[in-house]
Each structure stands twice: as structure tokens, then as C-alpha cells.
PAVEXLUM-5326 format. One line per field, with one value per residue (C-alpha): residue number from 1; residue in three letters; chain; x, y negated, z. Coordinates in steps of 0.001 Angstrom, whole numbers, plus 500000, padded with zeros to 6 digits. Example, Ala and Ser with C-alpha at 12.3 -4.5 7.8 and 13.67 -1.06 7.14 Angstrom:
2
i	c(1:2)
aa	c(ala:ser)
ch	c(A:A)
xx	c(512300:513670)
yy	c(504500:501060)
zz	c(507800:507140)
***
This chain:
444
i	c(1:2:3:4:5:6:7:8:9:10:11:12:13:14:15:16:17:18:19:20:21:22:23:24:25:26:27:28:29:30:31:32:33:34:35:36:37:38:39:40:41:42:43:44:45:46:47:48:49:50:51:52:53:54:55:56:57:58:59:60:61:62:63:64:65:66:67:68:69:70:71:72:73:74:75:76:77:78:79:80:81:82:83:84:85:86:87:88:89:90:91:92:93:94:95:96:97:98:99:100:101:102:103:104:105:106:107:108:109:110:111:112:113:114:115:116:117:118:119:120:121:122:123:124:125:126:127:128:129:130:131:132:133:134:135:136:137:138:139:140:141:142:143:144:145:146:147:148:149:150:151:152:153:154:155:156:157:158:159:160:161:162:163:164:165:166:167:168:169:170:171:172:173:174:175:176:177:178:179:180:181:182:183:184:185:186:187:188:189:190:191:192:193:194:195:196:197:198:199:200:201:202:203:204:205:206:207:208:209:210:211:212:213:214:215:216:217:218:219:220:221:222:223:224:225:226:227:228:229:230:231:232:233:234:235:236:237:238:239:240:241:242:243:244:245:246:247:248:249:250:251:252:253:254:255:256:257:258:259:260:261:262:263:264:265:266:267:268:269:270:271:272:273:274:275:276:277:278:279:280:281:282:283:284:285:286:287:288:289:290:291:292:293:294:295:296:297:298:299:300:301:302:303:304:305:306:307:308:309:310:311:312:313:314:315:316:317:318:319:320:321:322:323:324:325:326:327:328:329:330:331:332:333:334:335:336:337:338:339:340:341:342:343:344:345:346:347:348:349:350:351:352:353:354:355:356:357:358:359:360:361:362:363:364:365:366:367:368:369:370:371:372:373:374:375:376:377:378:379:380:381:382:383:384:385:386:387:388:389:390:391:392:393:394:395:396:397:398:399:400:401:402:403:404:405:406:407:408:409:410:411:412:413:414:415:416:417:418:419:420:421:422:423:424:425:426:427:428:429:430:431:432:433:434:435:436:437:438:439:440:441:442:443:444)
aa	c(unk:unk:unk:unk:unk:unk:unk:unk:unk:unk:unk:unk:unk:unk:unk:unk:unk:unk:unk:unk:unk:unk:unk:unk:unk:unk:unk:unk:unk:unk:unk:unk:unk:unk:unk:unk:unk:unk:unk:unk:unk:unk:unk:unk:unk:unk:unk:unk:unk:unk:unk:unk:unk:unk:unk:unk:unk:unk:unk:unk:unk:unk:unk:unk:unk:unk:unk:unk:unk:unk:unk:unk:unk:unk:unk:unk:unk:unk:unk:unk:unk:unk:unk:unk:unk:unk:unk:unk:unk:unk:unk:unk:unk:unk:unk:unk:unk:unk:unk:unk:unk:unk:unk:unk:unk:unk:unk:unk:unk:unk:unk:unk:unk:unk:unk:unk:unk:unk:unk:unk:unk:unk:unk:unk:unk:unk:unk:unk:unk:unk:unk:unk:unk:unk:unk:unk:unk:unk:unk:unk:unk:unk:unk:unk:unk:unk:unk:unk:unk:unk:unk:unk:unk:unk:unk:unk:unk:unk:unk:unk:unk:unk:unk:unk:unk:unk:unk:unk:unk:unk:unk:unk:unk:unk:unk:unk:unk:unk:unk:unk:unk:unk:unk:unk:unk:unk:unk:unk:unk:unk:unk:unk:unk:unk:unk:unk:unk:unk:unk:unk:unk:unk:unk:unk:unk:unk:unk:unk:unk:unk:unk:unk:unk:unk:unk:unk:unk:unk:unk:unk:unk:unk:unk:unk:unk:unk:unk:unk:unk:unk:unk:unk:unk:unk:unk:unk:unk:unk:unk:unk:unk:unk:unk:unk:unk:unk:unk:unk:unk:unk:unk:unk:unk:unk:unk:unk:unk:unk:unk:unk:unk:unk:unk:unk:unk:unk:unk:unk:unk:unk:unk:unk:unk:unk:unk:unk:unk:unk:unk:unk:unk:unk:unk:unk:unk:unk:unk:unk:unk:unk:unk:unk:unk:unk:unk:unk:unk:unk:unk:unk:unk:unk:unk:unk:unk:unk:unk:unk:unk:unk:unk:unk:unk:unk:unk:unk:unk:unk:unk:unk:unk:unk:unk:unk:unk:unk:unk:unk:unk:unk:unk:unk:unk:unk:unk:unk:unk:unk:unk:unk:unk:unk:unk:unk:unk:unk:unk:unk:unk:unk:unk:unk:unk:unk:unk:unk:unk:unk:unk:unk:unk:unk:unk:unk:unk:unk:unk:unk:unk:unk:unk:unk:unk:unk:unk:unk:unk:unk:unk:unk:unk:unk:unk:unk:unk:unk:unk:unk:unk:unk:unk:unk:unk:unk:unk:unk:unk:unk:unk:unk:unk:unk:unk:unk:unk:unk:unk:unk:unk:unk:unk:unk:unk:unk:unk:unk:unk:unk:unk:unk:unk:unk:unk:unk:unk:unk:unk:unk:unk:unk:unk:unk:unk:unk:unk:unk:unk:unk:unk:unk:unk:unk:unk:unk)
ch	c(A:A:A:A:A:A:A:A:A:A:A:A:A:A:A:A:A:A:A:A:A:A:A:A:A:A:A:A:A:A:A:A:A:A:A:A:A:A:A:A:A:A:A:A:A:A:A:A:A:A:A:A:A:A:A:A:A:A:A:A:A:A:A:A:A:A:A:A:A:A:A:A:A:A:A:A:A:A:A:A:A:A:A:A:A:A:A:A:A:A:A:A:A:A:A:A:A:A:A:A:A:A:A:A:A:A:A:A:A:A:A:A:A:A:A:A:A:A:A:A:A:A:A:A:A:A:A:A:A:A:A:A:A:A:A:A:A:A:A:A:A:A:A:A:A:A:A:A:A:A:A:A:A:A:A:A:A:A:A:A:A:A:A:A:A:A:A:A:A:A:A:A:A:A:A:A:A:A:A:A:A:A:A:A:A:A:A:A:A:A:A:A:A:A:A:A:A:A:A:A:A:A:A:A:A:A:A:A:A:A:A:A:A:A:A:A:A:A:A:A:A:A:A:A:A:A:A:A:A:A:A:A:A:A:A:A:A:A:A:A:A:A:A:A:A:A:A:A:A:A:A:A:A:A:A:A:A:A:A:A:A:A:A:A:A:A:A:A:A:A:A:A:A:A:A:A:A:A:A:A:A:A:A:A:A:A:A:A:A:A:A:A:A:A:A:A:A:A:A:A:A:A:A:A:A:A:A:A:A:A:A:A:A:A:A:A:A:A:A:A:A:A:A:A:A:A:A:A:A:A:A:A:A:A:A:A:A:A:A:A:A:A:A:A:A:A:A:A:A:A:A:A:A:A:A:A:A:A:A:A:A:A:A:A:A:A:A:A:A:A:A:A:A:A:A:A:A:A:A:A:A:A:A:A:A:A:A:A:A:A:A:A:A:A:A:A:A:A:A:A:A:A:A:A:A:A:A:A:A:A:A:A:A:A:A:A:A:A:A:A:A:A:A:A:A:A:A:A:A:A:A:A:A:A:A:A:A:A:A:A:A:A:A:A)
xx	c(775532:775096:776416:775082:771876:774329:778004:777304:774273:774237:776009:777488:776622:773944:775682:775005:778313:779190:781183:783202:782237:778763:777137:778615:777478:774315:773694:775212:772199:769451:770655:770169:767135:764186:761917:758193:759627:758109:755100:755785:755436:752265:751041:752414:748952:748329:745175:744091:744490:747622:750492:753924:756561:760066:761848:765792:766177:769891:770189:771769:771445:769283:767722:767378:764969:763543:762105:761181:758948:757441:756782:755162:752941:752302:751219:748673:747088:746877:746352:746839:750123:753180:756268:759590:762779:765309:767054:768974:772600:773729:773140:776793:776448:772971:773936:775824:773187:770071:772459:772837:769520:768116:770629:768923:765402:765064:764494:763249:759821:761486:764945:766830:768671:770838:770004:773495:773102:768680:769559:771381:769237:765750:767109:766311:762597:761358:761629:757945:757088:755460:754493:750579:751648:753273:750824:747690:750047:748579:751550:751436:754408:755445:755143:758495:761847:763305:765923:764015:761912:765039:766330:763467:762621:764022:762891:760225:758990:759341:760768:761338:759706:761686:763529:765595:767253:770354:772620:775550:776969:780221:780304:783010:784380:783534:786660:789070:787780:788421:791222:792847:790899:789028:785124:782420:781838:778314:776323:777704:781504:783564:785644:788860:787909:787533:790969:792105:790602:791970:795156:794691:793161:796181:798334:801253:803044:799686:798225:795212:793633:791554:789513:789177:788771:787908:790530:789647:788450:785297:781559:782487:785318:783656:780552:781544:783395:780464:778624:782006:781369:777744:778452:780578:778197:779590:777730:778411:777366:777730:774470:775105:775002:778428:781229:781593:780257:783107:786451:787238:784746:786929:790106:789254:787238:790673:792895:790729:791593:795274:795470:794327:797008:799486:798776:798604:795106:793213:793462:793031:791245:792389:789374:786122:782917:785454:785238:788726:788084:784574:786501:789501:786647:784511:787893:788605:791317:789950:788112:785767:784259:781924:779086:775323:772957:773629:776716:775264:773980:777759:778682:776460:777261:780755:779951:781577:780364:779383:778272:777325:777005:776079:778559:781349:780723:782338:779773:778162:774795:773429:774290:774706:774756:771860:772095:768560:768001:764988:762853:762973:760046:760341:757862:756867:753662:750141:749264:752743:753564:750209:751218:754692:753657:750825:754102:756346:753242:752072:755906:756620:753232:754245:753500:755779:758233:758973:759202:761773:763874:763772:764633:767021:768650:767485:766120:761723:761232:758543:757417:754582:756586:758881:755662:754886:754730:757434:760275:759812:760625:763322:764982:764535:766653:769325:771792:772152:769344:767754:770803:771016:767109:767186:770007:767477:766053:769455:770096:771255:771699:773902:772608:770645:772599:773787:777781:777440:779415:782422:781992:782675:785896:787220:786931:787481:790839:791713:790952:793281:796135:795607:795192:798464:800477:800804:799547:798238:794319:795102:796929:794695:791457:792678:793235:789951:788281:789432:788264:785028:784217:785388:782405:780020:780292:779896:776165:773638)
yy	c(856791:859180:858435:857087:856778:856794:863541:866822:868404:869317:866798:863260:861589:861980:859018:855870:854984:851502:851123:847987:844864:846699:843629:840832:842375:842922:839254:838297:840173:839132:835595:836325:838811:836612:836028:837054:840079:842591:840938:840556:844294:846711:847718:851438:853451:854967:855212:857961:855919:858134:856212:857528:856015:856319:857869:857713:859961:860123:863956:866763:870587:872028:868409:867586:871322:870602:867552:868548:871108:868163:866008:868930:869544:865517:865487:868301:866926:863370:863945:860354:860101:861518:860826:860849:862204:862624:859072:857582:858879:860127:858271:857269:855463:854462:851108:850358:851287:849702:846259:846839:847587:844512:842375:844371:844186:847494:849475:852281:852216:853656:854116:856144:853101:853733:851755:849429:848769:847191:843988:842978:845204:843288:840227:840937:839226:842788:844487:845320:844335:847564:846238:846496:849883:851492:849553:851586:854497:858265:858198:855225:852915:853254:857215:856575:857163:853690:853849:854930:851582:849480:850334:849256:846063:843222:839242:841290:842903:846341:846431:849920:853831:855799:858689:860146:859842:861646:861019:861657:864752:866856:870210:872675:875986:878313:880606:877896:876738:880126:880578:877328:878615:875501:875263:873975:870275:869467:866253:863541:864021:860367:859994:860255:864331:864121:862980:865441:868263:867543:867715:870942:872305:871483:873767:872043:875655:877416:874618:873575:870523:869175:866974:864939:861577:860298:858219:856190:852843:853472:853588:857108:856170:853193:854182:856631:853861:851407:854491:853473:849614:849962:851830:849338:846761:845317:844692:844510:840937:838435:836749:833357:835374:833212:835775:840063:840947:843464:841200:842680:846368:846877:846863:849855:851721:851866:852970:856514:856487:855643:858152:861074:859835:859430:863429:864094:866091:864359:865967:862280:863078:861303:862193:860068:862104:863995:867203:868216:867649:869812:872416:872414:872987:876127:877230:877947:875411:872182:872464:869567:867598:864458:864674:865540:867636:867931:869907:872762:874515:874502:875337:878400:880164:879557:881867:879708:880159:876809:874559:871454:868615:865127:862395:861597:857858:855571:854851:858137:856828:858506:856557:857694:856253:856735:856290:856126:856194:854800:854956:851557:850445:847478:846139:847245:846209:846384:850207:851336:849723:851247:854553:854251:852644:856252:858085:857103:857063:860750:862329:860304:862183:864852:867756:866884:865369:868359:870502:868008:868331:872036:872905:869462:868983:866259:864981:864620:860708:860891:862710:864176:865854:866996:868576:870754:874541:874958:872138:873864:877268:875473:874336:877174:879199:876729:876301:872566:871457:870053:868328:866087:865621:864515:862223:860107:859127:857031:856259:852555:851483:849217:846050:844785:841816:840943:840624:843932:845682:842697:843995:847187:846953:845152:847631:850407:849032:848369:852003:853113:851054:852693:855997:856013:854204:850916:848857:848592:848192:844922:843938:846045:843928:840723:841036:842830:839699:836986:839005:839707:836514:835002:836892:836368:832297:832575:831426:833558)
zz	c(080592:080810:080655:080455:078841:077874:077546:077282:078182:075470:072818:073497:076660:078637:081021:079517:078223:077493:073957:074167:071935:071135:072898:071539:068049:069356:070363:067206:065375:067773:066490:062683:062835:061537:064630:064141:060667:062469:061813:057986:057650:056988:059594:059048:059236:055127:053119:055499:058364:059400:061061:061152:063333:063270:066050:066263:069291:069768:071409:069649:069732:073130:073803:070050:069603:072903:071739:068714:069963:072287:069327:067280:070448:070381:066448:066802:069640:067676:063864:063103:064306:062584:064008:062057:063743:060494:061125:063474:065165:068667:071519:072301:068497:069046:070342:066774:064676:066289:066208:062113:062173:063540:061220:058430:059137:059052:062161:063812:065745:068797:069599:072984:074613:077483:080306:080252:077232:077317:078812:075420:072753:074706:073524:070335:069936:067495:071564:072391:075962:077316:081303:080137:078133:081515:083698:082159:081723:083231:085571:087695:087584:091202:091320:089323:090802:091657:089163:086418:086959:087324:084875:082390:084429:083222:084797:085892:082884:081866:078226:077486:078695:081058:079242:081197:084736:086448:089736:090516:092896:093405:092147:094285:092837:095957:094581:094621:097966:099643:097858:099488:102860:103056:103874:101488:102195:103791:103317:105237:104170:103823:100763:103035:103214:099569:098929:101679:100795:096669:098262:099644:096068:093963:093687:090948:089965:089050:087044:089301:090196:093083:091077:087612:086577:083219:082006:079107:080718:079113:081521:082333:084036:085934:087146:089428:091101:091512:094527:096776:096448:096976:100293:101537:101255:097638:094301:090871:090267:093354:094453:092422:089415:087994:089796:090443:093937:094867:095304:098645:098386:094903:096535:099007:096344:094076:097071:096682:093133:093786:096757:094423:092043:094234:095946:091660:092932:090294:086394:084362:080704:077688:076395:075800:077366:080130:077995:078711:082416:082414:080278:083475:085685:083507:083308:087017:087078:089270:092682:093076:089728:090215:087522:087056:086525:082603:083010:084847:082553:081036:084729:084343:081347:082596:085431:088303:091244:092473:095147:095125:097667:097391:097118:099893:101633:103860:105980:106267:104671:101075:097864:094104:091500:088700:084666:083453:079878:077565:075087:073452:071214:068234:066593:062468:062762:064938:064094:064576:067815:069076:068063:069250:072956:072691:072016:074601:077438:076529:076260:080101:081640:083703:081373:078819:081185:082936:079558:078776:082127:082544:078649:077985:081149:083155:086352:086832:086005:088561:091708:089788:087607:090355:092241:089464:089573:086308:087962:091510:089701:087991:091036:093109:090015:089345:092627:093258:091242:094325:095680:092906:092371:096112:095638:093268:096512:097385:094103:092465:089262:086944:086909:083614:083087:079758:080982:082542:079460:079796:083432:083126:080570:082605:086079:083370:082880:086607:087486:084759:085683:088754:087762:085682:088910:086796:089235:092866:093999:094789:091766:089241:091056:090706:087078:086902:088762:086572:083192:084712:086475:082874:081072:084018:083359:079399:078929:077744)
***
């Protein structure tokens, strides 16, 4: 969240990006919505019997023509279903809007939700349950990636349709690597190379960079910390549920952000989305950048000549991170939630899902899609398309817990203190410990 699910493939975040406060609003609406209005409205189908649903689908430019062609394609083959994509905003706002629109009453039939942000927008009782809808689904449920299915699952029940799923790798600059006369890094490489070999990549006088780090505080900047505490046997929220799981795995994740500062190998962007950093990469200036898939295409037209590997560790065992997106479905009624729930079930088959990935950006959703003739064309064209789909196979995500955005301010602002030499790992997590273990106690 994408970015994040929340970033550019093409428009705003594609990693699930957390916007602070969005929650608490969101909770505050859940509270006044009117339980049971969805079921005070027609049931959306017209004299005809035709139902049209409302889609707010959050993705601009290549994605947002991509799916349109998808939903075209969907209409035709069911002429009593007409689905609406003219409202709605981009998915880095979407969070915003669907909380006004709850307040209001008036909301969309099925909205793109990042995956951080479900476990507050389900609260909402207008959320349709969809664990029969996915459970009777073409695709079956557990021919899903493992973070697409997390990240839907909530106390067991699925409450919104896969949309979208990405992971985590670095992408190297070959030039810049034989430039510096350093090898391409292989699978298997610890995060103490990665700092090492940033050093080596900067060079001060000519303006280059070993890596980038996002440095707003936002979910950009934290979720590519959370791969380091998994590794070393950390989590986000500690078993009892009431306190963070990464006191002591925090501290050595931020001594790799503080060694890159300290070495000044890492180019920090002021930016939200990390455009300035991606534009420091296409532009020849930065060695190593940790991102996704979406960016490649960027990476492309850029003509760099890249590589890419998958994420250092400390342990020397596989882990990414993965910000699965959603389609999210409320309820306006009987006919319309049908429609919707044959909506999001016919674009998730693998047909349409792999139309989706190879023209929009993305990762399969399931190994279906992955097997089929026009993805295995697709990866064999696009260098390092395969690293990150394999990566799914290692891949955790966020955890849908309702404190998760207080969370994630809260490591957001450690890193930066870090980042800009304010404060030590130690320091910067102890601070970060008492906010977060503050929000993790608030009932909810």
C-alpha cells in the first residue's frame, strides 16, 4: 500500500498506504451509519430487470483503461448488469471518501480498499460478508496466494475479493554496479551486504546514491521495515494482542536504517509515493531501490538496465513483505449485492485476472492465473518479473487489526528520526513502543 493497496504503476499508490487519522474517522462513521440502511434501499435492478452497480475503482491512467476494457468485456457477457465507474477518487483518497460515504448513506456498491486499511472500513455493518461468495467462487479459495487470502480474512471470514497483490524486491542498476566494480547480488544476501555494498555505490561528488528510502513517516516508509522484523523472529502485534511484537527485533531493524544514514548511501524523499526517489533511480543516479513490480514498467521505458534480486535477510531464509489490495462490496440492496459479489468473482477468475496483471501491473492473485500461457509470456519478456512473483511464496502481510494504522505512525516516525540522525534505534523504538502499545490497549 501499495502501497499499499494502497504509488505509481501507474498513478498514486499501488502500496497500500496508510493516511494518518483515516481510521479514527472511519470508526467514527461506522458509529453513526444507520445499521440495517442498506436494506432501506431498492433493490437497484430497473423496470427491465437491469441492475447497475456502482464501482469506485481508485486506479488512474494504464490500470484505470485496463479495467475499463475488463468491465466492458464483463457487461456484454451479462446484459443485466451495468456497472458504473464515473464516481469515486484515487485509491490513496479512497479511504476518506468511503468514510463520508458511509456517514452519508450514500455509497458505492464496490469500492478498491487497501488491505491496511479493511480491518476498520469492515466495521462498518453495510460490509457484505463474501466467505460463501469466494467459497463457491470458479477459483478455489486456497489456489490463492497466502497473502491475497490474509489479507481479506478477518475472525475468520473473508470480507472483501482479492484485487491485487505485490511483494517486495531490490532492483540494482547493472551500470552503476560495474561502474563501482561490484557484482550483482544473488539470493541469499544479508542486509549487512546491503548496507555495504550502498556504501560502495555512493559516490558524494557525482551526485549518486546507493539506495532510497521514503521519508515521510507515512506506510511507504514503514513497511519495508516490517520484512527485517519478521526475519528475526518479531511481529507487528505481540501475541496478547494489548502490546507491538518487535521491542527488541525493532531495535536491530533501525540500526540498517541508521547505518545507511550514517554512510549518507541512502537518498531520503520528502515526497509522499517515493516519486522523487524512483525518478533518482530512472535517472541513473541510485544503485539499489526496494519496491515492486509496479515500477517496472517505469524502470523500462527508462531504459536501465536492471537486475533484480529478492530481498537481503538476516537469517538467510526468504521473507517479503506483501500489500494486497481489495475489492470491497457494501450493501444497496438484494439485486445489487448479487450483481456486485458476480462482479468481483468473474473479474478474480483467471482470465480476467491475468488481463489485469499483464496490462495494469500486478502480481497473478492465484496460481491459476500464474500457469497461464499470456502471464508465462509476460514473465519470460519482463526481466525480474519472476523474482518478485516467486517472492509471493515467502510473503507476509500487515496484520488486519484495527490499531494497525496508530501502529504504523508511530514506526513511521521512529524510522524518520532515524533517518534524519535525530535519534538512535534504541531511543527512536522506545518512543515508538509507548505510542503504539498506547493505541494497541484503546478498546475496539
Amino acid at each position: 500500500m501499495a502501497v499499499p493497496s494502497g504509488a505509481p504503476l501507474p498513478g498514486p499508490s499501488r502500496r497500500g498506504i496508510v493516511r494518518g487519522g483515516g481510521a479514527l474517522a472511519l470508526a467514527a462513521a461506522a458509529g453513526t451509519a444507520m445499521t440495517g440502511c442498506g436494506a432501506e434501499k431498492d433493490d437497484g435492478a430497473d423496470a427491465g430487470g437491469r441492475v447497475t452497480i456502482e464501482l469506485w475503482h481508485g486506479q488512474a491512467d494504464t490500470a484505470r483503461a485496463a479495467l475499463r476494457r475488463l468491465v466492458d468485456d464483463f457487461e456484454r457477457s451479462h446484459p443485466h448488469i451495468r456497472v458504473d465507474m464515473g464516481g469515486g477518487v484515487l485509491a490513496d483518497a479512497m479511504l476518506q471518501k468511503v468514510t463520508a460515504a458511509l456517514a452519508s448513506g450514500a455509497y458505492p456498491d464496490i469500492a478498491y480498499i487497501f488491505g491496511s486499511d479493511l480491518a476498520n472500513v469492515a466495521r462498518s455493518p453495510q460490509v457484505v460478508d463474501l466467505t460463501d461468495t469466494v467459497g463457491s467462487a470458479s477459483t478455489p479459495w486456497k489456489n490463492y496466494w497466502a497473502p491475497a487470502r490474509e489479507a481479506v480474512t478477518l475472525n475468520g471470514r473473508v470480507r472483501a475479493a482479492p484485487a491485487l497483490v505485490d511483494a517486495l524486491a531490490v532492483v540494482c542498476n547493472k551500470k552503476l554496479f560495474a561502474r563501482a566494480g561490484l557484482d550483482l547480488p544473488e539470493a541469499g544476501w544479508s542486509w549487512d551486504d546491503f548496507v555495504t555494498v550502498a556504501r560502495k555505490l555512493t559516490d558524494k561528488k557525482g551526485g549518486r546514491f546507493g539506495t532510497g528510502w521514503p521519508g515521510t513517516g507515512d506506510e511507504d516508509t514503514v513497511w519495508r521495515l516490517w520484512p527485517m522484523i519478521w526475519d528475526l523472529g518479531g511481529d507487528i502485534v505481540g501475541d496478547d494482542g494489548r502490546s507491538i511484537g518487535f521491542a527488541k527485533q525493532g531495535e536491530r531493524a533501525l540500526e540498517v536504517v541508521e547505518a545507511l544514514a550514517r554512510d549518507k548511501s541512502v537518498y531520503i524523499d520528502p515526497k509522499p509515493g517515493g516519486e522523487q526517489m524512483y525518478q533518482v533511480f530512472m535517472s541513473g543516479r541510485m544503485g539499489m531501490a526496494l519496491t515492486g513490480p509496479w515500477q517496472l514498467p517505469d524502470i523500462r521505458q527508462a531504459k536501465i538496465d536492471y537486475h533484480v534480486v529478492p530481498l537481503p535477510s538476516f537469517s538467510g531464509r526468504p521473507v517479503t513483505i506483501s500489500g494486497p489490495d481489495t475489492w470491497t462490496v457494501f450493501d444497496n440492496g438484494s439485486a445489487r449485492v448479487r450483481a456486485a459479489r458476480t462482479f468481483v468473482d468473474w473479474l478474480a477468475r483467471p482470465a480476467q485476472d491475468v488481463r489485469w496483471d499483464v496490462e495494469a501491473g500486478s502480481l497473478p492473485l492465484s496460481r491459476q492465473a500464474q500457469a497461464l500461457p499470456l502471464w508465462q509470456r509476460k514473465a519470460r519478456d519482463t526481466t525480474g518479473l519472476a523474482t518478485f512473483t516467486k517472492a509471493l511464496e515467502s510473503a507476509r502481510v500487515r496484520p488486519a487489526h484495527p490499531a494497525y494504522p496508530q501502529v504504523s505512525q508511530a514506526v513511521g516516525q521512529a524510522i524518520i528520526s532515524v533517518l534524519l540522525g535525530r535519534s538512535s534505534p534504541r531511543a527512536a523504538l522506545r518512543s515508538c513502543a509507548d505510542e503504539a502499545n498506547a493505541a494497541l490497549l484503546i478498546p475496539r
